[in-house]
GUKOL-390551 format. One record per residue (C-alpha): residue number from 1; residue in three letters; chain; x, y, z. Coordinates in nm, 3 decimals, m for minus. Example, Ala and Ser with C-alpha at 12.3 -4.5 7.8 and 13.67 -1.06 7.14 Angstrom:
REM GUKOL-390551
<site rolum="1" drenfi="ALA" gutor="A" X="1.230" Y="m0.450" Z="0.780"/>
<site rolum="2" drenfi="SER" gutor="A" X="1.367" Y="m0.106" Z="0.714"/>
This chain:
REM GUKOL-390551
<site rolum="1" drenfi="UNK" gutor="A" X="0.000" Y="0.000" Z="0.000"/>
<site rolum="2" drenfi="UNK" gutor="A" X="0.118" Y="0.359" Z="m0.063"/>
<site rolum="3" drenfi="UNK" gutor="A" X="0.036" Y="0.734" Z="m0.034"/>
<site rolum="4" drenfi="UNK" gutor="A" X="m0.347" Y="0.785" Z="m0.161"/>
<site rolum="5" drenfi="UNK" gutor="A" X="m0.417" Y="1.068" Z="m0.366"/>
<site rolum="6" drenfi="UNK" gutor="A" X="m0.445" Y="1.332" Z="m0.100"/>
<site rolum="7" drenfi="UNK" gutor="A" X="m0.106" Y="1.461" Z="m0.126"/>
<site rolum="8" drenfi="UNK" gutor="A" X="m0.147" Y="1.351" Z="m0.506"/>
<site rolum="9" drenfi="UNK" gutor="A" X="m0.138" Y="1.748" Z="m0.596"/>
<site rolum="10" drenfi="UNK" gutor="A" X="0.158" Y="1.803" Z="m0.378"/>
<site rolum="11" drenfi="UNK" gutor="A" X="0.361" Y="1.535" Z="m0.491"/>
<site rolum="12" drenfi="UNK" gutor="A" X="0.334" Y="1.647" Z="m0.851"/>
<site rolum="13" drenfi="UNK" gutor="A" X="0.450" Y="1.962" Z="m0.797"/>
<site rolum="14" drenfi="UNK" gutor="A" X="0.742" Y="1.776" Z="m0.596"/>
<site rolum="15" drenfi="UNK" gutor="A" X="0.828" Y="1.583" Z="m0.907"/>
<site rolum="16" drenfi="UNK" gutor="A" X="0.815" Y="1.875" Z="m1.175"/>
<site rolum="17" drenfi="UNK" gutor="A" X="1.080" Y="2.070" Z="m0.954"/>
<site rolum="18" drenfi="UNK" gutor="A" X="1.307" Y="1.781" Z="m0.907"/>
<site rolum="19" drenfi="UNK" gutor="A" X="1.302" Y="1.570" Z="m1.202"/>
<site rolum="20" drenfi="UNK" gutor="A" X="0.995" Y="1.554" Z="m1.387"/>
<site rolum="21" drenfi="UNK" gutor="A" X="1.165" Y="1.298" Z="m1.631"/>
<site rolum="22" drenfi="UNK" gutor="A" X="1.212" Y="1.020" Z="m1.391"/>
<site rolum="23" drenfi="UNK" gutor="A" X="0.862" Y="1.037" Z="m1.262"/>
<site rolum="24" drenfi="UNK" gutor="A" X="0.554" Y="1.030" Z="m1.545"/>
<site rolum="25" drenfi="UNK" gutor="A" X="0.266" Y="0.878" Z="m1.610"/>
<site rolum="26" drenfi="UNK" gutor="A" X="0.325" Y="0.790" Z="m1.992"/>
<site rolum="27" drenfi="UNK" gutor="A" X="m0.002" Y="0.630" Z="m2.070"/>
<site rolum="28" drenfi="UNK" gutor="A" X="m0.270" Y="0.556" Z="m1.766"/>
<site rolum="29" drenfi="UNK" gutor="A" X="m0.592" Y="0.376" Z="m1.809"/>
<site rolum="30" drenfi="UNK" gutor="A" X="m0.886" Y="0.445" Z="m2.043"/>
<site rolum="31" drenfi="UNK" gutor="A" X="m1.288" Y="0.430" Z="m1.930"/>
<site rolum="32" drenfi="UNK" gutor="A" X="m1.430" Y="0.091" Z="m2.019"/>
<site rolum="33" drenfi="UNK" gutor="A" X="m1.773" Y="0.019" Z="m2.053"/>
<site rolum="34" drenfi="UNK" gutor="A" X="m1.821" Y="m0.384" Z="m1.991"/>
<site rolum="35" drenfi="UNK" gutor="A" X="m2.158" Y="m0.539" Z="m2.182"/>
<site rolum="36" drenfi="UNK" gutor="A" X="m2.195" Y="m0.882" Z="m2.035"/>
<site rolum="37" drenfi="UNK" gutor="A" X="m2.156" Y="m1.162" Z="m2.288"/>
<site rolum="38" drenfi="UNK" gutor="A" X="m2.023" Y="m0.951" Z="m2.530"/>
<site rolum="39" drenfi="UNK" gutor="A" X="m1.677" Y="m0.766" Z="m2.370"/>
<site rolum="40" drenfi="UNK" gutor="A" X="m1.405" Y="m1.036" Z="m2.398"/>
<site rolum="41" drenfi="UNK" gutor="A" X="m1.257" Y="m1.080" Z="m2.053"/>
<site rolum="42" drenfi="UNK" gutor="A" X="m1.012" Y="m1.013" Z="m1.844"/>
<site rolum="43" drenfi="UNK" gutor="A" X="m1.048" Y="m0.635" Z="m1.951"/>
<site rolum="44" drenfi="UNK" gutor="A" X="m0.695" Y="m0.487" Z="m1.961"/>
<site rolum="45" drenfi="UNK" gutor="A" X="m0.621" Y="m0.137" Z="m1.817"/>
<site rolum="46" drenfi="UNK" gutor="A" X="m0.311" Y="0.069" Z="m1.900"/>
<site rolum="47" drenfi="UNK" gutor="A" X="0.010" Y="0.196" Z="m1.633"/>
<site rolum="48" drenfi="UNK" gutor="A" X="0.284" Y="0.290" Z="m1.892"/>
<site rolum="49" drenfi="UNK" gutor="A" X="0.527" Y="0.485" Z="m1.685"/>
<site rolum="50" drenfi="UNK" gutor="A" X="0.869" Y="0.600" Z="m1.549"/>
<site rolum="51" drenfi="UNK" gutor="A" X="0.961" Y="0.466" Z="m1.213"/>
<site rolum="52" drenfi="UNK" gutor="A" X="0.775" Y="0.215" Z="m1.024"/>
<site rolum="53" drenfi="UNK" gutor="A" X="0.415" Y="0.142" Z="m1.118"/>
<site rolum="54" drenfi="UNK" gutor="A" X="0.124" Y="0.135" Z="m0.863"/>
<site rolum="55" drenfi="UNK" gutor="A" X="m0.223" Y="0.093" Z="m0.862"/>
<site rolum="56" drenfi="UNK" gutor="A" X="m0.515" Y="0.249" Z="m0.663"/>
<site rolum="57" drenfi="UNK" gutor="A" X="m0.852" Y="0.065" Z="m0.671"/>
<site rolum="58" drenfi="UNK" gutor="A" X="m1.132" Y="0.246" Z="m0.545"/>
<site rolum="59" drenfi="UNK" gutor="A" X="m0.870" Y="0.473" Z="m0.351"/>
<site rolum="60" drenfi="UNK" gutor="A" X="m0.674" Y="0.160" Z="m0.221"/>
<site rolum="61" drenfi="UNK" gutor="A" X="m0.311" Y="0.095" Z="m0.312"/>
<site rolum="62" drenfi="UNK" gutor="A" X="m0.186" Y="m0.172" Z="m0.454"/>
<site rolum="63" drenfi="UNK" gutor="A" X="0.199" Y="m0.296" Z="m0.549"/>
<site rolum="64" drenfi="UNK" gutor="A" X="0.193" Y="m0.561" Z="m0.863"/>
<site rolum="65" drenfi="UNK" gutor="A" X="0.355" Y="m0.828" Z="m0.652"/>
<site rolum="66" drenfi="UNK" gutor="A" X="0.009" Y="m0.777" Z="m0.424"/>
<site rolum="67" drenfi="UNK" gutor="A" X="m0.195" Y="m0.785" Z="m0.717"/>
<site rolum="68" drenfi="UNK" gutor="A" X="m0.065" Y="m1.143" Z="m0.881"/>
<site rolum="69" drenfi="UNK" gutor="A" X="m0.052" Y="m1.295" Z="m0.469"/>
<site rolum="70" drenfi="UNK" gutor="A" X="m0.420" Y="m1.233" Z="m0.500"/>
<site rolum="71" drenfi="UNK" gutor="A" X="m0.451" Y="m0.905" Z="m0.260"/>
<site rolum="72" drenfi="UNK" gutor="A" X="m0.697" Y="m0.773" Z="m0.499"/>
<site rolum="73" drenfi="UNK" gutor="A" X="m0.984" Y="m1.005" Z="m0.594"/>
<site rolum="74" drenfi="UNK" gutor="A" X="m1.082" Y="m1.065" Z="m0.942"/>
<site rolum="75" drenfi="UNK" gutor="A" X="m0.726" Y="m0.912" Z="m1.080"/>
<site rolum="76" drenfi="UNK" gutor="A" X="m0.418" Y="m1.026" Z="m1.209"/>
<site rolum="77" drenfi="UNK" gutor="A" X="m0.139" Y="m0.845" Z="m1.382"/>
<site rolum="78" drenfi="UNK" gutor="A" X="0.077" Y="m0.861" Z="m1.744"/>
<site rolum="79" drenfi="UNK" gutor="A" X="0.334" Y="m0.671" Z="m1.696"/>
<site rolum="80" drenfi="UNK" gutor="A" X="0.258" Y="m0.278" Z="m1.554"/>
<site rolum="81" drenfi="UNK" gutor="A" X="m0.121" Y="m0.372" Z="m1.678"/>
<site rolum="82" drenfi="UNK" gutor="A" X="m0.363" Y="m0.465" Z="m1.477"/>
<site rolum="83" drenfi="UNK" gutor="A" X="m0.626" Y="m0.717" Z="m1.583"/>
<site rolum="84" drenfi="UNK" gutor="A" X="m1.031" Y="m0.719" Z="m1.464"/>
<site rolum="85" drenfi="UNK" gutor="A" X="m1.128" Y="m1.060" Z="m1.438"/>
<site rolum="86" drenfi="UNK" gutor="A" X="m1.468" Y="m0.992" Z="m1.258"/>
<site rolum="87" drenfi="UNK" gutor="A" X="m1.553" Y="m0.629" Z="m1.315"/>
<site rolum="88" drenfi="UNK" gutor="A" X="m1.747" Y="m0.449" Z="m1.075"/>
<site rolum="89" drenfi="UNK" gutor="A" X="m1.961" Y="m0.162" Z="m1.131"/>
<site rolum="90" drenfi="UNK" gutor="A" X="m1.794" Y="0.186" Z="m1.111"/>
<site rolum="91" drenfi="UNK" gutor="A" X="m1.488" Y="0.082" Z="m1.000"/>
<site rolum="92" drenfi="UNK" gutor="A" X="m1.230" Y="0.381" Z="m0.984"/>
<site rolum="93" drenfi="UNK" gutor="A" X="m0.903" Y="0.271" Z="m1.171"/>
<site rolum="94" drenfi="UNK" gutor="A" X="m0.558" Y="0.487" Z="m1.140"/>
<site rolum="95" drenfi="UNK" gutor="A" X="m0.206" Y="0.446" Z="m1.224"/>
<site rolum="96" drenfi="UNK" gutor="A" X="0.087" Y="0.569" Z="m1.026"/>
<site rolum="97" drenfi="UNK" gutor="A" X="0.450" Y="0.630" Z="m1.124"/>
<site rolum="98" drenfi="UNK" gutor="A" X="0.669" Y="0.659" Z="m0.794"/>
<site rolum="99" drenfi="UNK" gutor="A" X="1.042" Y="0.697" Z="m0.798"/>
<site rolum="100" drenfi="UNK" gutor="A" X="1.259" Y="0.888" Z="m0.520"/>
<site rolum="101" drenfi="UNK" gutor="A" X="1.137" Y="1.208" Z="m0.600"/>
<site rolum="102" drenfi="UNK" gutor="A" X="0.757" Y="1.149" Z="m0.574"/>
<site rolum="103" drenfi="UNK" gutor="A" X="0.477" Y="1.004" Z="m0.722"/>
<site rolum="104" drenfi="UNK" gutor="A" X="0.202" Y="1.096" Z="m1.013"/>
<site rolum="105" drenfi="UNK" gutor="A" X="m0.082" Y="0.995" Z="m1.065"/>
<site rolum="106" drenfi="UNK" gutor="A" X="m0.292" Y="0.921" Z="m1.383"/>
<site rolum="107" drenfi="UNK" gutor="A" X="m0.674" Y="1.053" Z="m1.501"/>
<site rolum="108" drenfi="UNK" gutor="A" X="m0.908" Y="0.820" Z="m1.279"/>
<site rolum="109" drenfi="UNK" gutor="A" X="m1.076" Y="0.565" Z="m1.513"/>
<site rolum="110" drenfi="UNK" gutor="A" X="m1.369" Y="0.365" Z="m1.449"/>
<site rolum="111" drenfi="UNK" gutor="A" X="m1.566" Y="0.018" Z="m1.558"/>
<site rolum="112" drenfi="UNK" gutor="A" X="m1.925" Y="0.079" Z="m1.609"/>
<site rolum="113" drenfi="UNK" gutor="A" X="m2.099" Y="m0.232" Z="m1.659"/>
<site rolum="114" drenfi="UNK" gutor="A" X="m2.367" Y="m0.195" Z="m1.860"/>
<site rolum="115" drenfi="UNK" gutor="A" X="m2.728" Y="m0.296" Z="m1.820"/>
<site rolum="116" drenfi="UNK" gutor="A" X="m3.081" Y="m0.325" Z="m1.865"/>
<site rolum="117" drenfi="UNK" gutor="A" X="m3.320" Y="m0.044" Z="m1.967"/>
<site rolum="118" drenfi="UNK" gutor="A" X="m3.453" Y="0.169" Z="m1.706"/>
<site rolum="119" drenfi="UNK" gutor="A" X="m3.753" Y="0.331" Z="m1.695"/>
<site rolum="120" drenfi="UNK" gutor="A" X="m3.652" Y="0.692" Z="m1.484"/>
<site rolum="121" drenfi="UNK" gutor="A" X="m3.893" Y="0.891" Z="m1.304"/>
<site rolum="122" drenfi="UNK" gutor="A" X="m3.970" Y="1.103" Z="m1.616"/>
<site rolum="123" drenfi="UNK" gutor="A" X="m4.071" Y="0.836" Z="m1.852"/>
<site rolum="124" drenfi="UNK" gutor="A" X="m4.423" Y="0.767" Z="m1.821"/>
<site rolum="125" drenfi="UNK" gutor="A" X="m4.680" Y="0.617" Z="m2.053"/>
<site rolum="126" drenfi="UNK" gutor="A" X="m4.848" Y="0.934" Z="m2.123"/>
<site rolum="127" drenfi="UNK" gutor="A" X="m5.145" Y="1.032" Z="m2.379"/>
<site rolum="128" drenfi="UNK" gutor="A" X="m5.378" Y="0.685" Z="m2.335"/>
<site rolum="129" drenfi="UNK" gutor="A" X="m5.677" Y="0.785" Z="m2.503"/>
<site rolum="130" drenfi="UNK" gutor="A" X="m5.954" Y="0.560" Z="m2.575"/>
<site rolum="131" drenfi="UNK" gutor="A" X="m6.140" Y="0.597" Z="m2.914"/>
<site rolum="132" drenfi="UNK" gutor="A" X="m6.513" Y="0.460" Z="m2.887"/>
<site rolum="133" drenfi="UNK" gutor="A" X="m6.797" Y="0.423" Z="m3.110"/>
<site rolum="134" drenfi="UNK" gutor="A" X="m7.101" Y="0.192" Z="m3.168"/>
<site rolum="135" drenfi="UNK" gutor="A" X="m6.828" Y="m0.061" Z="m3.305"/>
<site rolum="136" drenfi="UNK" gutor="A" X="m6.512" Y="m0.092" Z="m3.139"/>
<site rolum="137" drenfi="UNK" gutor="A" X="m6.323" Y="0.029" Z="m2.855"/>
<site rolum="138" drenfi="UNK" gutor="A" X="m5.952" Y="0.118" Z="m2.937"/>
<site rolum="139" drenfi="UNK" gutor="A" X="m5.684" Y="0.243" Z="m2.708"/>
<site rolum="140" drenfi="UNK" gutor="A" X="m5.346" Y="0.409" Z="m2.841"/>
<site rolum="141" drenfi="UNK" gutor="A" X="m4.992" Y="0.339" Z="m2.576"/>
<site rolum="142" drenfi="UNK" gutor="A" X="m4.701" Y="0.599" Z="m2.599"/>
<site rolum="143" drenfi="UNK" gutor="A" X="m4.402" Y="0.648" Z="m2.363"/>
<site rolum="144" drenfi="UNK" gutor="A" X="m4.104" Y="0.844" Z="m2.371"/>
<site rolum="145" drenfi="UNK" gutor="A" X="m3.755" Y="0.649" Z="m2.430"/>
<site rolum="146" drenfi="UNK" gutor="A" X="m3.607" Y="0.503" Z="m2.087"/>
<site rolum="147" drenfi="UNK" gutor="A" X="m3.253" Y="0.511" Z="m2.032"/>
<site rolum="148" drenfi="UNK" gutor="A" X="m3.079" Y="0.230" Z="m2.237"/>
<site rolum="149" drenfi="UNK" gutor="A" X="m2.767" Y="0.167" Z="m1.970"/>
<site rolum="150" drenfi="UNK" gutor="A" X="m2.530" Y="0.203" Z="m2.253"/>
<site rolum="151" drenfi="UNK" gutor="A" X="m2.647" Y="m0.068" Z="m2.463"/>
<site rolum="152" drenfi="UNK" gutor="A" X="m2.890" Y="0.054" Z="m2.749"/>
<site rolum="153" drenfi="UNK" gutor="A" X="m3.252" Y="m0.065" Z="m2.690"/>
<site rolum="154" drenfi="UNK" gutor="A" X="m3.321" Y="m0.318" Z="m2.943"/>
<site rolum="155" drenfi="UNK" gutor="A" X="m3.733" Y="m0.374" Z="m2.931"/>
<site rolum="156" drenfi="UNK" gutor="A" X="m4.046" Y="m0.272" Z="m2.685"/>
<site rolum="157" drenfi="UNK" gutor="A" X="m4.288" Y="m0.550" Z="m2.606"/>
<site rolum="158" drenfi="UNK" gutor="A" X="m4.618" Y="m0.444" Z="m2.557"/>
<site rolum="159" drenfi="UNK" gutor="A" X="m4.874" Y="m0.664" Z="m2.336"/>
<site rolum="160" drenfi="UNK" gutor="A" X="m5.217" Y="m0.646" Z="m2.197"/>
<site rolum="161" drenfi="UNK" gutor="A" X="m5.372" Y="m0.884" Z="m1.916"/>
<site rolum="162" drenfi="UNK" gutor="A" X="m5.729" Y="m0.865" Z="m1.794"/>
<site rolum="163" drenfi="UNK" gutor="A" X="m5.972" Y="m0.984" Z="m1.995"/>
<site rolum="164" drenfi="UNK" gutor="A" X="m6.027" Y="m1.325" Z="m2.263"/>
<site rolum="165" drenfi="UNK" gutor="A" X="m6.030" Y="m1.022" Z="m2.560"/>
<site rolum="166" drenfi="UNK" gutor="A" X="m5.643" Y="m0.895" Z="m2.511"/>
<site rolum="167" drenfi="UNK" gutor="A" X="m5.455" Y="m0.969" Z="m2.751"/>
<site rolum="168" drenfi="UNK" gutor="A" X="m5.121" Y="m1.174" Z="m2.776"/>
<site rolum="169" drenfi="UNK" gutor="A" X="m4.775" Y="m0.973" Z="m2.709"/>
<site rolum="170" drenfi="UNK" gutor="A" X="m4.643" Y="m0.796" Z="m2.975"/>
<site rolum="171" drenfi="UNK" gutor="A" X="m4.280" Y="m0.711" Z="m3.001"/>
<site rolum="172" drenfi="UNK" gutor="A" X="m4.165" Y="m0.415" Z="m3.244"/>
<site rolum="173" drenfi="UNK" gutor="A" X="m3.803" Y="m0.430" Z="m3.336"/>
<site rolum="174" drenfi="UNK" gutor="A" X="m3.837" Y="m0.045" Z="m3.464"/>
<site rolum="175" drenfi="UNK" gutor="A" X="m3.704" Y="0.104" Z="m3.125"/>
<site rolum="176" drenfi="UNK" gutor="A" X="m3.766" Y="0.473" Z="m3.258"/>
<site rolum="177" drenfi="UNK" gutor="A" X="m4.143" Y="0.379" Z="m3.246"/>
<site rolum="178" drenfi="UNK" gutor="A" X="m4.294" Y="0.489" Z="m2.920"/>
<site rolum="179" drenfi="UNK" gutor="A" X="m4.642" Y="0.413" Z="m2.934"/>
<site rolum="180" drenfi="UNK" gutor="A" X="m4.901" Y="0.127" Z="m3.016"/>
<site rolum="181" drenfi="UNK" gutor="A" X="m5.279" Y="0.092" Z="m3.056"/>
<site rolum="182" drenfi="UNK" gutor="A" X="m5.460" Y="m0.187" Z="m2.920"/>
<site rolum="183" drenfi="UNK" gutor="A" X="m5.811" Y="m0.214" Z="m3.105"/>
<site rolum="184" drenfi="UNK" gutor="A" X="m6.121" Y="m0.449" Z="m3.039"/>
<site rolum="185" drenfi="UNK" gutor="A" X="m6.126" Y="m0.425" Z="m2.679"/>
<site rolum="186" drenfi="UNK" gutor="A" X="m6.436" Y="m0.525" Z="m2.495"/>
<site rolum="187" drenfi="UNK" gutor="A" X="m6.674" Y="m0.237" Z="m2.281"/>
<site rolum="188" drenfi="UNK" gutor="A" X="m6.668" Y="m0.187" Z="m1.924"/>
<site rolum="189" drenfi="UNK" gutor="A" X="m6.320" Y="m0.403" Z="m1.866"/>
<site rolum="190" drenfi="UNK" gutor="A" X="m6.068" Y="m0.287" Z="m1.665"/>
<site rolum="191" drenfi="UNK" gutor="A" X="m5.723" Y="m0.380" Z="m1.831"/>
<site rolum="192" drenfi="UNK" gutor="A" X="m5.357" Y="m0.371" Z="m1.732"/>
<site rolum="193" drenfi="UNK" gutor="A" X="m5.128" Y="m0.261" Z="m2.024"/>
<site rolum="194" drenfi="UNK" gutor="A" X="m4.774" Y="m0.341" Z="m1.958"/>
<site rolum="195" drenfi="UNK" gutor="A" X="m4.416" Y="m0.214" Z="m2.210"/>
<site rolum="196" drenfi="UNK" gutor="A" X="m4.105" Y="m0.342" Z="m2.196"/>
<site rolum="197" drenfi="UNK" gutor="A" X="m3.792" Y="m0.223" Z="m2.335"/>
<site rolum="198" drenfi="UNK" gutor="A" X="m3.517" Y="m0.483" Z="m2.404"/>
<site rolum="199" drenfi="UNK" gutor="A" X="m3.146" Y="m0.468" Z="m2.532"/>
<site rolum="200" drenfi="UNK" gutor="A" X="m2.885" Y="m0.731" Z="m2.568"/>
<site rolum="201" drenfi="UNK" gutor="A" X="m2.859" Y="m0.762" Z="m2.229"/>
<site rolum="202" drenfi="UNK" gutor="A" X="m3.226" Y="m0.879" Z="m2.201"/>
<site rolum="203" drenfi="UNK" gutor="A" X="m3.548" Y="m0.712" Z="m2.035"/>
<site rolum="204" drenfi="UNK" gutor="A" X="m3.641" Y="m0.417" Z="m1.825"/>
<site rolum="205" drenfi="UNK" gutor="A" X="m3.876" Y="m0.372" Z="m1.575"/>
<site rolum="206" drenfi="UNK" gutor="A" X="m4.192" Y="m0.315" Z="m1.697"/>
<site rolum="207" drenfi="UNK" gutor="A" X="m4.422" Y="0.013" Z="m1.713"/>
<site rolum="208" drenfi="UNK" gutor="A" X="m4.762" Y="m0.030" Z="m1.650"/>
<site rolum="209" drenfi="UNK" gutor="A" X="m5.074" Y="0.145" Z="m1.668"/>
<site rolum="210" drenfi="UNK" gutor="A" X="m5.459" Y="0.036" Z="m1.590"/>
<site rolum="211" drenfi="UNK" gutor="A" X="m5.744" Y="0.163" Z="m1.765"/>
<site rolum="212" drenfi="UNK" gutor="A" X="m6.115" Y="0.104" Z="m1.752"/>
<site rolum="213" drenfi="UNK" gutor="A" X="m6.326" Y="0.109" Z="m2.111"/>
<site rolum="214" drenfi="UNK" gutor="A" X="m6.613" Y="0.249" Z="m2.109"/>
<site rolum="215" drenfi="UNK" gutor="A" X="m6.954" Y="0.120" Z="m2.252"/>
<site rolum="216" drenfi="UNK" gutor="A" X="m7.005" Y="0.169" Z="m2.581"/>
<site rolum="217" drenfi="UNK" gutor="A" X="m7.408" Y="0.193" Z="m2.566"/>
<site rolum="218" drenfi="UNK" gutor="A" X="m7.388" Y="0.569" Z="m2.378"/>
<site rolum="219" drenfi="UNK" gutor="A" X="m7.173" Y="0.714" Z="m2.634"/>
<site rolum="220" drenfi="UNK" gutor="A" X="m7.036" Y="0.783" Z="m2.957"/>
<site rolum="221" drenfi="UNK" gutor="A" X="m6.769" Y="0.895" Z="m3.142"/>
<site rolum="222" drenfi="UNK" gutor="A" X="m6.581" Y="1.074" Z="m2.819"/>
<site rolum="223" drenfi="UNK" gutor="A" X="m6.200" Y="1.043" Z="m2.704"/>
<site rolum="224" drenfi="UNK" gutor="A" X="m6.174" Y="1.043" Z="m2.342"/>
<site rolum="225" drenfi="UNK" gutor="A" X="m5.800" Y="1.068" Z="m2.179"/>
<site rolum="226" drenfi="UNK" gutor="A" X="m5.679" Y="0.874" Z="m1.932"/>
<site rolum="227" drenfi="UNK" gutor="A" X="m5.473" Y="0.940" Z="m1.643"/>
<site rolum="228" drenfi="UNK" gutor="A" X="m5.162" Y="0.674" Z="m1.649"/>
<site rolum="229" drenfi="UNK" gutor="A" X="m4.936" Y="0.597" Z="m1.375"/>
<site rolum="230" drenfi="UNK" gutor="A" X="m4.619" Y="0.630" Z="m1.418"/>
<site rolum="231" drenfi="UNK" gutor="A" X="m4.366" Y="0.378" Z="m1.575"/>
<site rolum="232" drenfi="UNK" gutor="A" X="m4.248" Y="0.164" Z="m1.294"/>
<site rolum="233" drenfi="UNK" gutor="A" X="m3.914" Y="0.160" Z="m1.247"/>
């Protein structure tokens, strides 16, 4: 273990006064975002420098020889690299050149695993309307994108539950299309309409909203909104 990076200011300033040649980071580690099952592991992360290179983890320091005896779980080294064998999410990565006159320390970098979509606060499955006439009952579905956790949504899966006359899933692969009408629905049911957003990581959680039809017999040709709940997330 070593000096953290509260004197990490200090110490530069140490090393560009005495000999800023013998003690530089050359080339430090790089942000990596891991996509499980598709990043090839172990993920390598960069130390090129003059001197003797250390690693801080999450603001603890680590000496190679303390890395390969196993000191850090899920890492090994190649050389000045270090090597991610089992990343964990936001992990804080820096490299460390120390010789006699000081130490200097590299950019932070950081392994963001990525995930799911998430539906945030915001997103909600807003303008339900429900068409009626003397004929059918139809009910148009839009929501906003959710948050795709750095892995591009893929497809939305709408569903309904509630009643014998829903109709099977349906999965669009058009991920800029936001929005889907469900027709045929039967008066006076209440229903539970339910999107997911999915990537190559697989599903989200769901957003859901219940609605109520109306009878068709006391009106026609009217739009009534809805109030949804929000998207859970």
């Amino acid at each position: 273990r070593f000096v953290g990076v509260s004197l990490r200011y200090s110490v530069i300033v140490l090393c560009l006064l005495l000999s800023y040649s013998q003690c530089t980071v050359i080339q430090g580690p790089s942000n990596v975002t891991y996509i499980p099952g598709r990043t090839p592991l172990p993920i390598e992360l960069t130390c090129n420098v003059t001197g003797l290179a250390l690693w801080q983890v999450d603001g603890v320091g680590y000496i190679l020889s303390s890395i390969d005896a196993g000191n850090l779980a899920g890492h090994n080294r190649t050389g000045t690299n270090i090597l991610v064998n089992t990343p964990v999410n936001n992990t804080q990565y820096i490299c460390v050149s120390q010789t006699d006159d000081g130490e200097v320390s590299s950019e932070p970098a950081y392994v963001i695993i990525a995930g799911v979509p998430t539906m945030t606060p915001n997103v909600s499955i807003n303008d339900s309307t429900i068409s009626i006439n003397k004929v059918t009952i139809a009910l148009t579905l839009s929501w906003r994108e959710p948050f795709n956790n750095l892995d591009p949504i893929l497809s939305y899966t709408v569903s309904c539950s509630g009643d014998v006359t829903c109709p099977p899933d349906v999965t669009t692969t058009d991920n800029t299309t936001r929005n889907f009408t469900i027709t045929n629905l039967t008066s006076r049911t209440v229903y539970t309409f339910s999107v997911v957003a999915s990537n190559s990581i697989g599903d989200g959680e769901a957003g859901i909203v219940m609605i109520t039809t109306p009878g068709i017999d006391q009106v026609t040709d009217v739009s009534i909104t809805c109030t949804p709940v929000d998207l859970i997330n």
